[in-house]
TISE-287932 format. One record per residue (C-alpha): x, y, z; residue in three letters. Coordinates in pm, whole numbers, plus 50000, padded with zeros to 5 digits. Layout:
% residues N
XYZALA
...
***
This chain:
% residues 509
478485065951761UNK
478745076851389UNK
481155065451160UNK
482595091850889UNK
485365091050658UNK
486185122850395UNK
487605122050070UNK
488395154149919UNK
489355151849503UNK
489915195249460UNK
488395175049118UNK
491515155149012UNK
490795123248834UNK
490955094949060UNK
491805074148821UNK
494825090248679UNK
496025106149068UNK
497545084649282UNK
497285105449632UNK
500345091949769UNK
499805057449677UNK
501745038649450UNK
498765037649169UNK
495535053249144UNK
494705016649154UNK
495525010749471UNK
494095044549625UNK
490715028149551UNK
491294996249687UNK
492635011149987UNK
488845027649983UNK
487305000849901UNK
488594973850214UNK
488605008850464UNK
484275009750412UNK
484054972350349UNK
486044965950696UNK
484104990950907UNK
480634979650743UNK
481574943250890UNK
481534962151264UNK
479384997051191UNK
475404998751076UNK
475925036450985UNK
479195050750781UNK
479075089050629UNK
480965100450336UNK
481485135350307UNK
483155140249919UNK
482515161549639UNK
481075152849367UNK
484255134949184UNK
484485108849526UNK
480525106449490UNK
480725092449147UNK
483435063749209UNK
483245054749531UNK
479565053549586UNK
478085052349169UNK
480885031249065UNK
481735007849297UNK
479115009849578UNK
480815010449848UNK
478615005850187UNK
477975040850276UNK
474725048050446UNK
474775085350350UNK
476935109050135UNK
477455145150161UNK
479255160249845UNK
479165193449919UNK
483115196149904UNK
483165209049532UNK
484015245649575UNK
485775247949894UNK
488095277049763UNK
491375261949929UNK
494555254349765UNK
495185212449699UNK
497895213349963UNK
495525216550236UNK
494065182650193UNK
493735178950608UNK
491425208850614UNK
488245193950483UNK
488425169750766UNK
488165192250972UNK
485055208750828UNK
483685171450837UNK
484455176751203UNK
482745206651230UNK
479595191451064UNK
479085165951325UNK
475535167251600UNK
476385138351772UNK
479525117551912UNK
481465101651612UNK
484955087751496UNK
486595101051204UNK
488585069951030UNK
490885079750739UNK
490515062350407UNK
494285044850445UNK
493115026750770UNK
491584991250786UNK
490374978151128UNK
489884936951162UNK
487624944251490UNK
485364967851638UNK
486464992351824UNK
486444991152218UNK
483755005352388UNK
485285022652621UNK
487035040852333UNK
484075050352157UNK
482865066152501UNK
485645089352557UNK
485115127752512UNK
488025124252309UNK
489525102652073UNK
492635096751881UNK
494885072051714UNK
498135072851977UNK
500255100452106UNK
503015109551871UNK
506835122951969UNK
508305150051761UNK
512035141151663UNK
514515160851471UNK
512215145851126UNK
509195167651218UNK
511955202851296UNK
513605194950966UNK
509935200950830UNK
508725226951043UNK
511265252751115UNK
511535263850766UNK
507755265250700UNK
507015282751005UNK
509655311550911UNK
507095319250670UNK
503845323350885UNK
503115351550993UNK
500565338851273UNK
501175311851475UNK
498755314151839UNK
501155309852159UNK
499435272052197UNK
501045264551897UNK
504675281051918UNK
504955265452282UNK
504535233952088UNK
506895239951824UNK
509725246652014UNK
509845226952335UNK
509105190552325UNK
506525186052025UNK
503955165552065UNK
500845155551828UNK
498175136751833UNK
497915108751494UNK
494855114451327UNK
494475085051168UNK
491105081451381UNK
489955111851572UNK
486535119051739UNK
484625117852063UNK
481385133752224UNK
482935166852300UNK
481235183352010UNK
482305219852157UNK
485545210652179UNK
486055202451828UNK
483795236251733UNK
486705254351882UNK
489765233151760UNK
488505239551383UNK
487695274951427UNK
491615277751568UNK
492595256151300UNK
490625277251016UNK
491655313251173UNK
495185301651105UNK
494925290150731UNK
492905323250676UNK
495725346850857UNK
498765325850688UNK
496855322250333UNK
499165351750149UNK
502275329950300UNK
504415303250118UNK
503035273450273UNK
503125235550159UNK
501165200950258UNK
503765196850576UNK
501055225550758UNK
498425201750757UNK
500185178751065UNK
500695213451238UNK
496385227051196UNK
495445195551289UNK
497755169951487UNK
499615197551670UNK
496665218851733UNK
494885189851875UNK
496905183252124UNK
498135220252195UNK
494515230852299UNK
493215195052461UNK
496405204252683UNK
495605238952753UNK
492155226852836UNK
493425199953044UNK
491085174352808UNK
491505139752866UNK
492535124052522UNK
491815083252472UNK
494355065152243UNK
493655034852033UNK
496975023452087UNK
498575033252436UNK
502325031052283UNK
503815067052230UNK
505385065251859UNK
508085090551724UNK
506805110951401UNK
508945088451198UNK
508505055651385UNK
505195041351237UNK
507015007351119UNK
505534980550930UNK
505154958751193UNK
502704980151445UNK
500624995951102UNK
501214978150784UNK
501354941950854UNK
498904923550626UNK
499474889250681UNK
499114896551043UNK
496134921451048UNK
493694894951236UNK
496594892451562UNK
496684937751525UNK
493414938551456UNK
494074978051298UNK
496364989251038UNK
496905024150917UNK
499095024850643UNK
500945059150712UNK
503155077650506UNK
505505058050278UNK
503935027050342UNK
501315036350063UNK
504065034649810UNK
505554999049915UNK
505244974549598UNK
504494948049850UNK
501894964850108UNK
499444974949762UNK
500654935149676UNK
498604927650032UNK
496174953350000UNK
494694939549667UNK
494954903649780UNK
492844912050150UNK
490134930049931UNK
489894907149643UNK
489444881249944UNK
486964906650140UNK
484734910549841UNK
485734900949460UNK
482634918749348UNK
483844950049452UNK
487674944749370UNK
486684936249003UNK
484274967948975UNK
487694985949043UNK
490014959548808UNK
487174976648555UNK
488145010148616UNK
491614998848492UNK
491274972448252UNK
494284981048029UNK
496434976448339UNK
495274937648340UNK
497324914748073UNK
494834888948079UNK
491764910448126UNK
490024909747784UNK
491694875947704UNK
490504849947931UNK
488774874448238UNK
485334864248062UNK
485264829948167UNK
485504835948522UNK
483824869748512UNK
481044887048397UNK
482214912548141UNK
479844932547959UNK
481964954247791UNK
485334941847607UNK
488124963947450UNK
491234952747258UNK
493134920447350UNK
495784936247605UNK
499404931047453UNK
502414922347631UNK
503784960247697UNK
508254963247714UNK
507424982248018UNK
510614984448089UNK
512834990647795UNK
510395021347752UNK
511335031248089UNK
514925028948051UNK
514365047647697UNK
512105076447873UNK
514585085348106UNK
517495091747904UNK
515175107447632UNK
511665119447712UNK
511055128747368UNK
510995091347240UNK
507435078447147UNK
506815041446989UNK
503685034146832UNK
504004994246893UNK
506164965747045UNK
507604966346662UNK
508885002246615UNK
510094994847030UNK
511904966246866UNK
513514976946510UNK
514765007546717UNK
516374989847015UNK
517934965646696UNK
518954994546541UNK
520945010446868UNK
524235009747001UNK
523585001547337UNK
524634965047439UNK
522694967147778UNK
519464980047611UNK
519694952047371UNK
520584923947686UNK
516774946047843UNK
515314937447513UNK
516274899947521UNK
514954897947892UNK
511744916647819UNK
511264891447476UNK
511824862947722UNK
509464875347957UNK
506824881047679UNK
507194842347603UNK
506584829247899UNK
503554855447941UNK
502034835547606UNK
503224806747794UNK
501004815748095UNK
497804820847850UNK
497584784747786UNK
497244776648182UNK
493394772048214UNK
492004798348391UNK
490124786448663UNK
493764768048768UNK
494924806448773UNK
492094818848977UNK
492774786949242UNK
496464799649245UNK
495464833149348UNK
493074816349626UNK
495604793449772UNK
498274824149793UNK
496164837249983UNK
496044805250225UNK
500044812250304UNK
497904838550579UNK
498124808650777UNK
501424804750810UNK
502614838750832UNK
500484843051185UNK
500804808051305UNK
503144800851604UNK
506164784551516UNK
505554748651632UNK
502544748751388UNK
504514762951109UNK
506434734951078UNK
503584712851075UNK
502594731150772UNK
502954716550429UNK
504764735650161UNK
505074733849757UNK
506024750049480UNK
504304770049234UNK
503794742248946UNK
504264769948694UNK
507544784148828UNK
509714794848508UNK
513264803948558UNK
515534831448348UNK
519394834948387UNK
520794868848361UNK
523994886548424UNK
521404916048520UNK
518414919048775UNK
515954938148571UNK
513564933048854UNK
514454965449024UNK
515684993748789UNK
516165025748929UNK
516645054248774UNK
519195079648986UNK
518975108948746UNK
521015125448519UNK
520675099148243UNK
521575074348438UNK
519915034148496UNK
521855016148824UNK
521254977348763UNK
523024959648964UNK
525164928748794UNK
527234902848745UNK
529664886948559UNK
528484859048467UNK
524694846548410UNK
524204837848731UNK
521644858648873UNK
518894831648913UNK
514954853148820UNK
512114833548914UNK
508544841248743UNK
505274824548812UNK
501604836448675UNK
499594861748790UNK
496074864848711UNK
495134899748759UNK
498004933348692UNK
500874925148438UNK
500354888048458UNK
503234880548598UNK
505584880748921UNK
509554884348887UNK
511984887749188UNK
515594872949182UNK
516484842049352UNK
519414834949563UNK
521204802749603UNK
518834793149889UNK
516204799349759UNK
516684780649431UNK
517594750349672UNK
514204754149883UNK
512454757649530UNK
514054723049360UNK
513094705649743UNK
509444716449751UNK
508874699149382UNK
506484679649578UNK
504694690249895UNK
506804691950190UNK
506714700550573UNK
508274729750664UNK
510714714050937UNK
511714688650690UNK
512364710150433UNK
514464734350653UNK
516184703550748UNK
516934691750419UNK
518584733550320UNK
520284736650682UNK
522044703150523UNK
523674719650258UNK
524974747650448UNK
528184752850655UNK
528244740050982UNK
527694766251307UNK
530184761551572UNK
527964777051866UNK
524264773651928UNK
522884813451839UNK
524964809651501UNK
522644777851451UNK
519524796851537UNK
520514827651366UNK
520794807251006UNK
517634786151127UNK
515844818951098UNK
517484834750789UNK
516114800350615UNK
512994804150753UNK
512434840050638UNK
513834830650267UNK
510494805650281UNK
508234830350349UNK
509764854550124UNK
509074829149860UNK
505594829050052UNK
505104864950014UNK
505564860049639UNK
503514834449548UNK
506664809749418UNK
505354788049737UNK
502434776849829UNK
501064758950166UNK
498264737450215UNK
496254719550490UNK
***
């Protein structure tokens, strides 16, 4: 069985694109732990590219490929049809193989009786009122859609997920991609955008492996509606060793705290390979050029990354995209010289911040690096059964710092027309939490509620779970019936791993 993934630039930069994820960053580390994971399981993975994939994946950071093809250059297609070259890599094949995309990550081999099956797909998918809402209007524009296809369409649709798709029946695939490429050639003069690419290939799929009576083999037996890949069943980190496959679908690419996972599993899968790509984006690192030389091998430094008002220049851009500041101190006198009292309050927040970021320069660095290695240890407890959890000893993050605002300026959002929602309060009593990071910004804020500043101030020193959620159940209200006590058991549990999640707790054996 041959393995083969495709990655198909149309010659954007891959470091300034982000192809649906929520950094270019974390495109490539979603790359890099896809190859590294099937390399564990797989003697022989293809890469079919163009010369643009060739270059980082394989020159840069050298990922485990046994053979490239980057004959993908000058396809001739439009950038919306970014499904259609893996189909060609389809096309290309002599032999039985699975096609894994580049957002998918698999913790065990695949079964064997799988890998046998003439063909081969992810699950069976359900068509709900999210896929017409797509659909109908695009399809008003084609002006060829085969009878397979329109049964499809409009009664019951069904697809097959892509996410992996193979199998030994080589003719069958011949035929699916000629179907698939006689209807991008007879719909090319048509308004069309990406949402054809689910209908040429995870419609088609299944329309003709159901006209031709094929028996299709699923990696996961569960039927899922087109909207219904959850975090749970695909995106799950902390528990990818219990799933054993996660395909991170959709808007899960964009989730702050799934690309938080991501680059923690792969710096933990291989650090050789996750600081090739830190490289690639060293002025996205705070304490890259500063202190990354004592734990890493740098060869090549460039300026001493500055503390950047990332978000004052945010809330500046969107009510005037004109504005351009040379440094922190034109940022400054002009925010000084403003009349806005909540820009100012940003200011003072973002100055705070940069303080404790100095502060955070002075923690040796090999402490930093053992923070980022026991963060990764609270694994442990996320996919532990409950009577060991409690077992489990808890702490807090020694260099916890703590800002009082009247605003969260953890989660601005802009909602358009000139316009910042922050939520607030009326008093300083929003309670911000911050603790180091050693690689990105170099540092993690998220706001704090009143439990959670109680389970911080009891896990000074280390602490077992069950006594510490003894010691916050304490403080609370009393439940009058037994599922109100379980119910607030479990909402203080899932405040500690929150705090887990986020690095302002740590666990240890």
């Amino acid at each position: 069985m041959t393995i083969c993934q495709t990655l198909w630039t149309d010659k954007k930069n891959l470091l300034e694109n982000n192809f649906g994820w929520l950094t270019p960053q974390y495109h490539l580390m979603a790359w890099a732990l896809s190859a590294l994971k099937l390399s564990q399981h797989y003697k022989t993975i293809h890469l079919y590219t163009d010369s643009v994939g060739e270059e980082i994946l394989i020159n840069q950071l050298g990922l485990p490929y046994t053979s490239v093809f980057n004959d993908y250059d000058d396809l001739g297609y439009p950038p919306y049809l970014w499904a259609l070259p893996k189909l060609l890599t389809y096309a290309k094949q002599k032999q039985p193989f699975l096609h894994v995309d580049g957002d998918v990550m698999v913790w065990e081999p695949f079964r064997t009786e799988l890998l046998s099956a003439e063909l081969i797909v992810q699950n069976l998918e359900k068509g709900t009122e999210y896929y017409k809402d797509f659909f109908v209007p695009l399809c008003s524009q084609l002006k060829y859609l085969p009878s397979i296809l329109k049964r499809n369409l409009t009664n019951n649709t069904r697809a097959y997920n892509a996410g992996i798709m193979g199998g030994s029946d080589l003719p069958f695939f011949n035929r699916f991609v000629s179907l698939a490429l006689r209807f991008i050639e007879k719909n090319k003069n048509c308004k069309l955008n990406q949402n054809i690419n689910m209908i040429f290939e995870q419609l088609l799929f299944f329309s003709l492996a159901k006209k031709e009576k094929k028996k299709v083999a699923c990696l996961i037996g569960k039927t899922f509606n087109d909207n219904g890949y959850n975090y749970k069943d695909f995106a799950d980190f902390p528990n990818a060793e219990k799933l054993g496959y996660l395909h991170l679908i959709g808007m899960h690419k964009s989730s702050k705290e799934n690309c938080d996972w991501l680059a923690r599993f792969l710096r933990q899968e291989n650090e050789e390979v996750f600081f090739r790509i830190i490289t690639l984006f060293k002025k996205q690192h705070y304490f890259y050029n500063s202190k990354f030389k004592e734990i890493y091998p740098i060869h090549e430094l460039t300026k001493v990354s500055k503390f950047t008002f990332k978000k004052c220049l945010f809330f500046l851009k969107s009510l005037n995209s004109n504005l351009d500041f040379k440094s922190n101190l034109q940022l400054g006198r002009y925010i000084n010289n403003c009349q806005s009292l909540l820009l100012k309050e940003l200011f003072t927040y973002e100055k705070r911040i940069s303080r404790i970021c100095k502060k955070f320069k002075k923690i040796d660095f090999g402490l930093l690096k053992q923070l980022e290695e026991d963060s990764m240890k609270s694994v442990c407890f996320f996919s532990a059964e409950q009577r060991d959890r409690m077992n489990m000893l808890i702490y807090r993050n020694p260099y916890t710092e703590i800002i009082h605002s009247a605003f969260d300026w953890t989660d601005m959002q802009y909602t358009g027309m000139k316009s910042i929602n922050i939520k607030c309060s009326d008093k300083r009593n929003i309670v911000i939490g911050v603790v180091p990071e050693l690689f990105f910004s170099g540092y993690r804020e998220l706001v704090l509620d009143d439990v959670c500043v109680n389970i911080i101030i009891l896990s000074e020193n280390k602490i077992t779970c069950q006594s510490l959620l003894e010691k916050i159940r304490g403080l609370l209200p009393h439940c009058e019936d037994q599922e109100g006590e379980m119910e607030l058991q479990d909402s203080i549990l899932s405040k500690v791993i929150f705090l887990l999640k986020n690095k302002l707790l740590l666990t240890c054996s």
